[in-house]
Biotite code that builds the C-alpha atoms (Angstrom):
import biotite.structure as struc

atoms = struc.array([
    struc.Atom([-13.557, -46.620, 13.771], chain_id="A", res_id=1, res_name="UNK", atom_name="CA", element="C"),
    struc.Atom([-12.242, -46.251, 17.204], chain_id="A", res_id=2, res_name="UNK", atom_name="CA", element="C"),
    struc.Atom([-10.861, -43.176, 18.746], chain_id="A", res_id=3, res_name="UNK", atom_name="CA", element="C"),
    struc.Atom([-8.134, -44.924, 20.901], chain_id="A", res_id=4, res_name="UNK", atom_name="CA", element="C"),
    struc.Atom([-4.752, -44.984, 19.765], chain_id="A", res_id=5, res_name="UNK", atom_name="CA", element="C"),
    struc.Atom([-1.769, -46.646, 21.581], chain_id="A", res_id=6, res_name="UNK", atom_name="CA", element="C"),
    struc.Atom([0.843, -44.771, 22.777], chain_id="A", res_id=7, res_name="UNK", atom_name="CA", element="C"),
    struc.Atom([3.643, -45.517, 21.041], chain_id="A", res_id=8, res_name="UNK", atom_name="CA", element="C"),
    struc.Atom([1.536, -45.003, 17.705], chain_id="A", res_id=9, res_name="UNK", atom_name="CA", element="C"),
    struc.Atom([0.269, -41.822, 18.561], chain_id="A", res_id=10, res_name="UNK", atom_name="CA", element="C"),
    struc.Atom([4.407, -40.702, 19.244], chain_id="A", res_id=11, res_name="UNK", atom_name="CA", element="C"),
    struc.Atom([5.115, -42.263, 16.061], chain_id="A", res_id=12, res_name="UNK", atom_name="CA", element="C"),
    struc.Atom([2.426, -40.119, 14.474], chain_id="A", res_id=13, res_name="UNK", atom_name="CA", element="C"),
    struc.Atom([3.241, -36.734, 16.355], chain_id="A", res_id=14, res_name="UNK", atom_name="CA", element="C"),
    struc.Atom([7.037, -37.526, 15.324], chain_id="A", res_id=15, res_name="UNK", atom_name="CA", element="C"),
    struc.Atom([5.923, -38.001, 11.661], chain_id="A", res_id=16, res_name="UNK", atom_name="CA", element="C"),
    struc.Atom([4.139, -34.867, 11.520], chain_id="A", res_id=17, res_name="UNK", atom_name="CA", element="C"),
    struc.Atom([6.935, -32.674, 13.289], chain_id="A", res_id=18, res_name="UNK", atom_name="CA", element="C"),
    struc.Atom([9.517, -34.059, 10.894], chain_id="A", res_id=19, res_name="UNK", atom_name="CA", element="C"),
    struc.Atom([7.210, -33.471, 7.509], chain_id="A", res_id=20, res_name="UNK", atom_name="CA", element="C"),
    struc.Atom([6.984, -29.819, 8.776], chain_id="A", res_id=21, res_name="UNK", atom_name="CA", element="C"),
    struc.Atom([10.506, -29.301, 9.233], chain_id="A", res_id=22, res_name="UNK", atom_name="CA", element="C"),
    struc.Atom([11.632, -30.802, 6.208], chain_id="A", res_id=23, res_name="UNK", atom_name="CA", element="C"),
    struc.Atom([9.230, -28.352, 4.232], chain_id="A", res_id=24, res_name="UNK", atom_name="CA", element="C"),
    struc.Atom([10.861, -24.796, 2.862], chain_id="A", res_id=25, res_name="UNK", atom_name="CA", element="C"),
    struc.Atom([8.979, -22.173, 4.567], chain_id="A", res_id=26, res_name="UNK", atom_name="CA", element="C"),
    struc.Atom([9.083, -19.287, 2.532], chain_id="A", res_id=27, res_name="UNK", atom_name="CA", element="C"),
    struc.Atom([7.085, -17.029, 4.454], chain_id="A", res_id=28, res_name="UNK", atom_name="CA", element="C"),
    struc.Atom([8.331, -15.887, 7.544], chain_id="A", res_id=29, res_name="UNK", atom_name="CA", element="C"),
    struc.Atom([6.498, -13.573, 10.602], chain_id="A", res_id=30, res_name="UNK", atom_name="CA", element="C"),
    struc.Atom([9.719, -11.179, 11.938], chain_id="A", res_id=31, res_name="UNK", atom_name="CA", element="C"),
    struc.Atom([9.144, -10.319, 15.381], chain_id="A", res_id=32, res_name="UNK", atom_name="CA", element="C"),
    struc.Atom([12.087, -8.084, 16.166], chain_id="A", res_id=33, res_name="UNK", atom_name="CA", element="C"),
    struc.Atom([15.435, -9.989, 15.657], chain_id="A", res_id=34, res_name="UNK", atom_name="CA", element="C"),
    struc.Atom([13.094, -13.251, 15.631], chain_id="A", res_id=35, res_name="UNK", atom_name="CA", element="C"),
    struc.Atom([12.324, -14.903, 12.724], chain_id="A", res_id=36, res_name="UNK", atom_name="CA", element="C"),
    struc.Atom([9.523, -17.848, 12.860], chain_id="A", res_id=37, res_name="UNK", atom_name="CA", element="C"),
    struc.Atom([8.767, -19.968, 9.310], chain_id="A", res_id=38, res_name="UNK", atom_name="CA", element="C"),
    struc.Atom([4.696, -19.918, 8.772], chain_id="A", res_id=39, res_name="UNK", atom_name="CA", element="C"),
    struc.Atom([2.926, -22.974, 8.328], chain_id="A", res_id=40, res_name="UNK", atom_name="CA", element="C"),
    struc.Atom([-0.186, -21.759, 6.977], chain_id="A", res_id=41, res_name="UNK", atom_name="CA", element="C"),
    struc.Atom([-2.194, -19.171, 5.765], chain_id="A", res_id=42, res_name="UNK", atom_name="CA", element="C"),
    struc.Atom([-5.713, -18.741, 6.472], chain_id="A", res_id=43, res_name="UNK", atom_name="CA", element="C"),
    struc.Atom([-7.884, -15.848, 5.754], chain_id="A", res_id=44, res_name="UNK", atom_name="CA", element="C"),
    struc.Atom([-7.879, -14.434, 8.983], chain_id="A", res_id=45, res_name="UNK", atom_name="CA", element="C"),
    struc.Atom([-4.846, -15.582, 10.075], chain_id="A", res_id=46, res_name="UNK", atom_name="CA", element="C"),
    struc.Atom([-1.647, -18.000, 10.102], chain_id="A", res_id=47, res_name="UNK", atom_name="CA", element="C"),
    struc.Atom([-0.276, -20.626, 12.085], chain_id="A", res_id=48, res_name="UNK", atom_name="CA", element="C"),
    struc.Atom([3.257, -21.471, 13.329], chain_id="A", res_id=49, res_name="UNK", atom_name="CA", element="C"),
    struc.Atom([5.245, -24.380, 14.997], chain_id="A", res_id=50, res_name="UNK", atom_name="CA", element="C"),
    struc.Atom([3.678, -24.571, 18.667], chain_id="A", res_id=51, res_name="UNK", atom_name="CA", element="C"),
    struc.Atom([7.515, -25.969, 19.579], chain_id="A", res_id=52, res_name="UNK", atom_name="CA", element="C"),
    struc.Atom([9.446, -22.808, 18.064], chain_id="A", res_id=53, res_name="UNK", atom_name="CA", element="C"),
    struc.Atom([7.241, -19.933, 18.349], chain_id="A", res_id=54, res_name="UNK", atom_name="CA", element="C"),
    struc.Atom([5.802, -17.987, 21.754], chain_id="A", res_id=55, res_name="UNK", atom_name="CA", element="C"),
    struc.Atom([2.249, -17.022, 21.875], chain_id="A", res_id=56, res_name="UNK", atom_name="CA", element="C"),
    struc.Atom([2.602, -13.838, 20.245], chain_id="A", res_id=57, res_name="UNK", atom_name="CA", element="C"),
    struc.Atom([0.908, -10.326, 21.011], chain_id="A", res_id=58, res_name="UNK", atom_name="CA", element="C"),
    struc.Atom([1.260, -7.204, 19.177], chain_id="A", res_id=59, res_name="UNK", atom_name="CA", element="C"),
    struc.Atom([2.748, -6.098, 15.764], chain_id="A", res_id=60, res_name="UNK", atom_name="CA", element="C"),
    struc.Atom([4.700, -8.700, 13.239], chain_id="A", res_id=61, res_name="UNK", atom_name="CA", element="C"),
    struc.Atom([6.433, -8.185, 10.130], chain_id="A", res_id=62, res_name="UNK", atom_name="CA", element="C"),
    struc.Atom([4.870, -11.056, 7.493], chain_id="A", res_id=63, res_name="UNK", atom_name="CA", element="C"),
    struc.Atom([7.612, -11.813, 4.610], chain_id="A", res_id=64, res_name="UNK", atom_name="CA", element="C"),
    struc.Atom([7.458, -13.635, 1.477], chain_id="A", res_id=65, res_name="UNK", atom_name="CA", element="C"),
    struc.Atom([11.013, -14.198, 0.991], chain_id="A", res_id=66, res_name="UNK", atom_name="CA", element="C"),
    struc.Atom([12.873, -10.886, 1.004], chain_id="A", res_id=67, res_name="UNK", atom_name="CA", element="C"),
    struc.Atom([9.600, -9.186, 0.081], chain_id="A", res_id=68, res_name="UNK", atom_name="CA", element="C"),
    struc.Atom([7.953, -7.352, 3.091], chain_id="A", res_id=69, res_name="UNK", atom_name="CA", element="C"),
    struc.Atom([4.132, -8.243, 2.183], chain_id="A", res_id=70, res_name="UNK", atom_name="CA", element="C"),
    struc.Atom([2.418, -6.968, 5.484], chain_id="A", res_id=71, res_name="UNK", atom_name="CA", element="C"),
    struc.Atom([2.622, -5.415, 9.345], chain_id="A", res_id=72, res_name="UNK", atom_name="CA", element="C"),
    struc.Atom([-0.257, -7.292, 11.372], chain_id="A", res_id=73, res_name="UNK", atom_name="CA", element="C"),
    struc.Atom([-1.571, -6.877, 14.753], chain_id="A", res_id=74, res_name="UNK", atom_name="CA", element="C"),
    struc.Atom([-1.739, -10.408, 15.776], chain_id="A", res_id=75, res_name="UNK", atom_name="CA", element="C"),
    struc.Atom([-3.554, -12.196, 18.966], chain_id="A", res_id=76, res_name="UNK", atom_name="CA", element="C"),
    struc.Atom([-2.833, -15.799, 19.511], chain_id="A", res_id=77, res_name="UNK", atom_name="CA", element="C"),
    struc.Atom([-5.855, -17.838, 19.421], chain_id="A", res_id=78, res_name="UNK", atom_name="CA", element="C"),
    struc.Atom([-5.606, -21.779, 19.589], chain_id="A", res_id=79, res_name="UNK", atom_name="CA", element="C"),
    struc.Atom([-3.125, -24.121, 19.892], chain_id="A", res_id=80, res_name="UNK", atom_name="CA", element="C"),
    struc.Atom([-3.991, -27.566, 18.422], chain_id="A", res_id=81, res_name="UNK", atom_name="CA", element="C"),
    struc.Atom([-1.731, -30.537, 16.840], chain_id="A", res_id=82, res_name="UNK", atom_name="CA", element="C"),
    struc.Atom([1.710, -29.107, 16.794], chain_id="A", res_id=83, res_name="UNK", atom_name="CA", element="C"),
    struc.Atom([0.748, -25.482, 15.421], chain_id="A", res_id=84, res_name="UNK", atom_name="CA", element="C"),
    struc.Atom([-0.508, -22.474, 17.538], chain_id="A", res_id=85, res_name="UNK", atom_name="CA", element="C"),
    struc.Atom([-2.882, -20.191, 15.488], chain_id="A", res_id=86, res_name="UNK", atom_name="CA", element="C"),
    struc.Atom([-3.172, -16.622, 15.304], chain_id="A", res_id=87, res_name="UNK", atom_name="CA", element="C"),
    struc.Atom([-5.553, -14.097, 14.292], chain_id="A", res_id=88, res_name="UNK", atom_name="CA", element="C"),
    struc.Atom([-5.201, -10.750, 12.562], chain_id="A", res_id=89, res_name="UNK", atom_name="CA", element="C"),
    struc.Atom([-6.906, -7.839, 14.534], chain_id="A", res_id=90, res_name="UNK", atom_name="CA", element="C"),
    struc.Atom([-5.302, -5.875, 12.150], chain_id="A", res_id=91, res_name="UNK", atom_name="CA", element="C"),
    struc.Atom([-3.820, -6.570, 8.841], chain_id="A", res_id=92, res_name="UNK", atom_name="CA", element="C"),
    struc.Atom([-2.158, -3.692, 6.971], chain_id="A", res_id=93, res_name="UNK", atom_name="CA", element="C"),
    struc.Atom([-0.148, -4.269, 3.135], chain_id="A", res_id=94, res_name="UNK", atom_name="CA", element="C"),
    struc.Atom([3.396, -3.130, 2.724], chain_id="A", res_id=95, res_name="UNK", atom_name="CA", element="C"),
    struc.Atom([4.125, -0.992, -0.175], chain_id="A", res_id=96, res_name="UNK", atom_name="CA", element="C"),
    struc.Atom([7.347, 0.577, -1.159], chain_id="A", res_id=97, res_name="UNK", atom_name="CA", element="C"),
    struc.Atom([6.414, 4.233, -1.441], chain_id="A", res_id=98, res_name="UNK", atom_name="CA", element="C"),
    struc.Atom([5.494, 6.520, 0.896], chain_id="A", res_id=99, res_name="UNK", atom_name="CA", element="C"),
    struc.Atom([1.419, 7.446, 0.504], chain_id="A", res_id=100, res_name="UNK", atom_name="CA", element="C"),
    struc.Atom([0.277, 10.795, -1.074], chain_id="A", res_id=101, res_name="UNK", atom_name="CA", element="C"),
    struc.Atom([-1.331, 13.325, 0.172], chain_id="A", res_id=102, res_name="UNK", atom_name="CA", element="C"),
    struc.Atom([-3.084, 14.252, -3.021], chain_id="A", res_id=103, res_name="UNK", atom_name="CA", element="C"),
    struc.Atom([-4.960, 12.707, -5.661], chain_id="A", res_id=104, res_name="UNK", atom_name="CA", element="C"),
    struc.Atom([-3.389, 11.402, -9.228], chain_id="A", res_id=105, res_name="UNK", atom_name="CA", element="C"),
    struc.Atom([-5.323, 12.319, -11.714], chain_id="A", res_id=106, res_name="UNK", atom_name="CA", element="C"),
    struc.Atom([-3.169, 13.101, -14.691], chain_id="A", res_id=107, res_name="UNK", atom_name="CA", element="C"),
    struc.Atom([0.182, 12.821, -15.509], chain_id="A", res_id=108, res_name="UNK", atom_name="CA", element="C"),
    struc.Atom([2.980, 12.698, -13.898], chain_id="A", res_id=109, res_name="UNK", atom_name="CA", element="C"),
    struc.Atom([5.056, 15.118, -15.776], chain_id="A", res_id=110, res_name="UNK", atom_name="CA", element="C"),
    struc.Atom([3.732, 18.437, -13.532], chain_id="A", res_id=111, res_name="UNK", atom_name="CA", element="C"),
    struc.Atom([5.217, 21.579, -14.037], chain_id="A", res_id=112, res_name="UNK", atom_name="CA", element="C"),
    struc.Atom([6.201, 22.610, -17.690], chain_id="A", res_id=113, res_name="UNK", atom_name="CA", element="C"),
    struc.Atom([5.745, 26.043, -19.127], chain_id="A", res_id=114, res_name="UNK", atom_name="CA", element="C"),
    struc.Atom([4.202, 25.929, -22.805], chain_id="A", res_id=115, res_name="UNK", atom_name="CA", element="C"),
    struc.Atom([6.621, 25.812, -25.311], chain_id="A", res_id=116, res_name="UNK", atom_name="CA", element="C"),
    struc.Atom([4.621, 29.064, -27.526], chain_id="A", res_id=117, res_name="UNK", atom_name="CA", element="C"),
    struc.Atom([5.056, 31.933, -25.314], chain_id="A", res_id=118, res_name="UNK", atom_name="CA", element="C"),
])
């Protein structure tokens, strides 16, 4: 096997791969403000996105699966390599849709009533 390509094979093959990841529905999405950048794929610690489309983030991002908020990461980029940059999670934190408690749940939730034999 030989590591040498010709040119116009090795634009064929970057053009191939660019238009296989466009023509795939990305259904999660990073929000970065009003910007909204389709992931490519999940890792463990991390995610990748289109080198082309997306800037080498820095901070805090929004991940979405759909319309569901899943998570708000603190994200470093960390390589860029064939067509996708990679990033890293310094921190990774899960969306819920309730505000936390300040308490602990131990029984029921029905707190409150007076004894009905008085």
């Amino acid at each position: 096997m030989t590591d040498f390509l010709p040119e116009d094979v090795e634009i064929a093959l970057r053009s191939a791969n660019a238009a296989r990841r466009t023509r795939r529905r990305h259904r999660m999405t990073i929000h970065v403000g009003e910007e909204v950048y389709p992931i490519l794929q999940v890792f463990d610690r991390g995610f990748s996105l289109d080198a082309e489309t997306a800037p080498f983030l820095r901070g805090f991002v929004d991940i979405f699966d759909g319309p569901r908020h899943m998570a708000r990461a603190l994200v470093v980029a960390s390589s860029a390599e064939d067509g996708a940059i990679r990033y890293e999670y310094k921190r990774n934190t899960p969306a819920t849709d309730r505000a936390p408690s300040d308490f602990e749940r131990t029984g029921p939730e029905t707190v409150g009533f007076l004894p009905v034999d008085l």
